[in-house]
C-alpha positions, 0 to 999 in steps of 0.5 A, spaced: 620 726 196 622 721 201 629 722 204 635 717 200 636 714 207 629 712 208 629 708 201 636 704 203 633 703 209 626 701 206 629 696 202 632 692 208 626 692 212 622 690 205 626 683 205 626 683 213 618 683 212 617 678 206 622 673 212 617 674 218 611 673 213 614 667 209 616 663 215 609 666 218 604 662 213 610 656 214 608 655 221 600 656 220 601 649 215 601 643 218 607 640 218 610 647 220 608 647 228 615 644 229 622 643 226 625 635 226 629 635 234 636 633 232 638 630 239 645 628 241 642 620 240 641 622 233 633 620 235 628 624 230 622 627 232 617 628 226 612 633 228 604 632 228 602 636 223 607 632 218 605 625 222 598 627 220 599 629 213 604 622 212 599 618 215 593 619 211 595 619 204 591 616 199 595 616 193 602 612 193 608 618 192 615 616 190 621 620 193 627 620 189 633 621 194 639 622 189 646 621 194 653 620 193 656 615 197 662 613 195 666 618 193 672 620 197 671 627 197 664 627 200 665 632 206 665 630 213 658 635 215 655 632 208 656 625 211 652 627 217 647 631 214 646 625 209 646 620 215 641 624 217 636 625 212 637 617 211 634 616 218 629 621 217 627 618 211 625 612 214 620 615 219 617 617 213 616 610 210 614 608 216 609 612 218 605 611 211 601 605 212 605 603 205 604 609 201 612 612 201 617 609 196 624 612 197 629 610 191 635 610 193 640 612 187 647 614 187 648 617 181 656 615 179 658 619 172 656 616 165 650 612 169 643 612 168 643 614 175 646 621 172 640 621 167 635 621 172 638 625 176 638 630 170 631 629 168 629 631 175 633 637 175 638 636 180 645 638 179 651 635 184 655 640 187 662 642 183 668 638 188 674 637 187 672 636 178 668 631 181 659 632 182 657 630 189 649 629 189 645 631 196 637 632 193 630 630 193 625 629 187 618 627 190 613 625 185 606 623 185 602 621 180 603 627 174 606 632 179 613 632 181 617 637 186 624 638 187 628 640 192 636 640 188 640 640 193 640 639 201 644 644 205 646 642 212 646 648 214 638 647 213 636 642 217 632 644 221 627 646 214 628 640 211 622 637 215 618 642 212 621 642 206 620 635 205 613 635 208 611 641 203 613 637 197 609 632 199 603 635 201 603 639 194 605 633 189 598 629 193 594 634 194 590 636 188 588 642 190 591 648 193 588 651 199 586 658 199 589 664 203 584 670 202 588 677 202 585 684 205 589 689 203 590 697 201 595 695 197 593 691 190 599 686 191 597 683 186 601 689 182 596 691 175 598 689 168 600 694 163 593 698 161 595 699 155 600 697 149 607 701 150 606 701 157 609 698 163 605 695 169 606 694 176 609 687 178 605 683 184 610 683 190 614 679 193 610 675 199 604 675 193 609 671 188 612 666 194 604 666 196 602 663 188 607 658 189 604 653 194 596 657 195 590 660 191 590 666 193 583 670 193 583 678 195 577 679 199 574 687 199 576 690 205 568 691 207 567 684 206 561 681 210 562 674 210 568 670 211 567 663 211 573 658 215 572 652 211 573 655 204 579 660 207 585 656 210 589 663 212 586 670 211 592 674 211 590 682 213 596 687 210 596 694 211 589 694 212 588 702 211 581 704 210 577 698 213 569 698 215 567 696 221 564 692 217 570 688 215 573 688 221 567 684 224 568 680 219 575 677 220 572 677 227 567 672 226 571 668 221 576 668 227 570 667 232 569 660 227 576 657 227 579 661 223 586 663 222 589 671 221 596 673 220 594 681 220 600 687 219 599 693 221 603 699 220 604 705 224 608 708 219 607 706 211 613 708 208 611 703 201 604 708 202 607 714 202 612 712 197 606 710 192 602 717 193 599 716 200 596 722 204 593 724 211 585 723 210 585 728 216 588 733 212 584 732 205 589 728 202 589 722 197 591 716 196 592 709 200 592 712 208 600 710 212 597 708 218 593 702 218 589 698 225 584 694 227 581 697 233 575 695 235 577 688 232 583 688 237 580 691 243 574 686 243 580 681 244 584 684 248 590 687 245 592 695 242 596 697 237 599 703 237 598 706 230 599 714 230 606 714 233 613 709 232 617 706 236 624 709 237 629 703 242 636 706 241 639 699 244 636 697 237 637 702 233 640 702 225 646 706 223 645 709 216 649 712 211 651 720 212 653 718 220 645 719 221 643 714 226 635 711 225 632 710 232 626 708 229 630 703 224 630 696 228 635 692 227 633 687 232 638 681 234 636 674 235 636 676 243 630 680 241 626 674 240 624 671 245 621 664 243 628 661 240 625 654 238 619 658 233 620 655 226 618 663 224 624 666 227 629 661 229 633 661 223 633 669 223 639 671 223 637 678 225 631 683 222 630 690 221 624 693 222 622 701 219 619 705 223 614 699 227 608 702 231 607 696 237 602 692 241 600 692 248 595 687 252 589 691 254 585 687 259 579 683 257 580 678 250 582 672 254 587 671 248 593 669 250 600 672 247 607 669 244 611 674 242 615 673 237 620 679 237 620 685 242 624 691 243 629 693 249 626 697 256 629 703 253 624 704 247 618 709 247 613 713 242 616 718 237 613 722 231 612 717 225 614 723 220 621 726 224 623 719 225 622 718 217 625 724 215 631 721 220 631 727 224 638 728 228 634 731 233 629 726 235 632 723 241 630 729 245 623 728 245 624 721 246 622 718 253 623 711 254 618 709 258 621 703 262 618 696 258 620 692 253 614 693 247 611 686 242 613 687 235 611 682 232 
């Protein structure tokens, strides 16, 4: 049975996971290779991607920009924010070669403005018994996408928010993310009446809302990059030599992998995994991609987990996880990376860890790394949380890639 410690800690890692994920599949769009530059001049610089996406539209899109301007408890970082999403506003007219219409609409109380803003689903913000109104509802033909209220505190999303709205009202079909995994996360309907089915996962529903979504066999022989937009490898446990060169020739055409590999499952072994190597059953709780990697040049250490005692989690009954990550912003190298730069923190239980080998000529950006004090543990102590685990732990002097 799986320690109590080790499912709290789970279910911090979990949400930390579904994060990175989401803002990884964020950053593989278009419009997500960069955030709108904010400089001290107020100059904004739309992406390339979302330059790409604006200019080439074909069907007129109608944005409905709702703002209150006039009242006099607009706050002062409001006020901003909202002059900037004007400014920002007005680069996307500007690129469109004539197909963004932006209506301005302030919805004043007992207005058909108001109307309109509540048949877009936007509702204004409670300030001193008076409604505020900060949203967006971007329409094109039959389709509308609404983003409800526009935090200052996001702004650096908004771009992509925006963007995204945009590409989803426009575009009429979504484009498509094959899944390989030994999970089936699309979770399993009741069998039969009376009982309860397993619900699809979090990054599985987040994936539905803006792609198809097409699980692909992880013996599958052939992957085609113009039909696959992102082939997302997930705890890929099991898979063929066959599978593997899959992937590569699909990355060989062009293609792009976001692959999650696991030293350590604890979802895995908390749905009945086993060790092959013992005769056991269920979904294995370590996964890798060997020969997939070392063709380009790179190795994950999939047997042990990374134990760093600069980064470890203190847990509940004064026990200390050293191979529970908790990694600070100062453990992500690339500060400006729209997958990570408005992650406050991240957790990572019991990580395995990359390493460059020679050959690939395949170049890496880490995203998020461990401190010189790290080295390899044991992956079943570290997940039983064993209190004498810092004894076999020999830091072998070099920060470790993560992510």
């Amino acid at each position: 049975t799986t320690h109590p410690v080790t499912r709290a800690a789970l279910g911090i890692a979990a949400l930390a996971a579904i994060a990175i994920l989401a803002n990884w599949l964020i950053s593989l769009t278009p419009f997500g290779n960069k955030g709108v530059d904010f400089t001290e001049n107020k100059i904004l610089t739309l992406s390339e991607g979302t330059r790409g996406l604006v200019s080439e539209l074909d069907t007129p899109v109608v944005i409905r920009y709702y703002a209150t301007r006039n009242s006099p408890y607009l706050p002062e970082d409001l006020k901003i924010h909202m002059r900037r999403v004007d400014d920002l506003l007005k680069e996307y007219v500007a690129l469109s070669n004539g197909k963004i219409r932006v209506e301005n609409i302030d919805p004043e109380p007992d207005t058909d403005a108001e109307d309109s803003a509540a048949l877009d689903e936007i509702s204004g913000q409670r300030i001193n018994d008076e409604n505020l109104y900060l949203g967006i509802a971007v329409a094109c033909l039959d389709k509308t996408r609404v983003l409800p209220f526009l935090d200052p505190n996001q702004e650096t999303m908004f771009e992509y928010e925006l963007s995204k709205a945009i590409s989803e009202v426009s575009t009429p079909k979504k484009p498509v993310v094959g899944v390989m995994s030994a999970f089936n996360l699309a979770g399993q309907p009741a069998m039969m009446p009376g009982q309860q089915g397993t619900p699809a996962w979090v990054i599985f529903q987040q994936l539905k809302q803006s792609y198809e979504v097409k699980y692909l066999p992880m013996n599958h022989q052939e992957l085609d990059p113009k039909e696959l937009k992102v082939l997302l490898v997930f705890h890929p446990a099991g898979i063929t030599p066959e599978g593997e060169f899959a992937i590569d020739q699909y990355l060989l055409g062009g293609g792009t992998v976001v692959a999650c590999l696991d030293a350590f499952s604890v979802s895995a072994q908390m749905l009945g995994g086993g060790n092959p190597m013992m005769g056991q059953q269920g979904t294995p709780v370590s996964s890798n991609l060997p020969e997939l990697l070392t063709s380009w040049g790179v190795s994950f250490e999939s047997v042990k987990v990374l134990a760093d005692p600069t980064h470890s989690t203190a847990l509940g009954g004064n026990r200390q996880g050293l191979a529970v990550l908790s990694l600070p912003q100062s453990a992500m190298p690339q500060k400006d990376n729209v997958i990570t730069k408005d992650l406050g923190s991240v957790v990572l239980f019991l990580p395995g860890a990359f390493s460059r080998t020679n050959g690939g000529g395949v170049s890496v950006n880490t995203l998020i790394r461990s401190s010189t004090e790290a080295g390899f543990v044991d992956a079943v102590r570290a997940s039983q949380i064993d209190p004498t685990l810092a004894t076999s732990l020999k830091p072998e002097g070099k920060a470790f890639d993560l992510v």
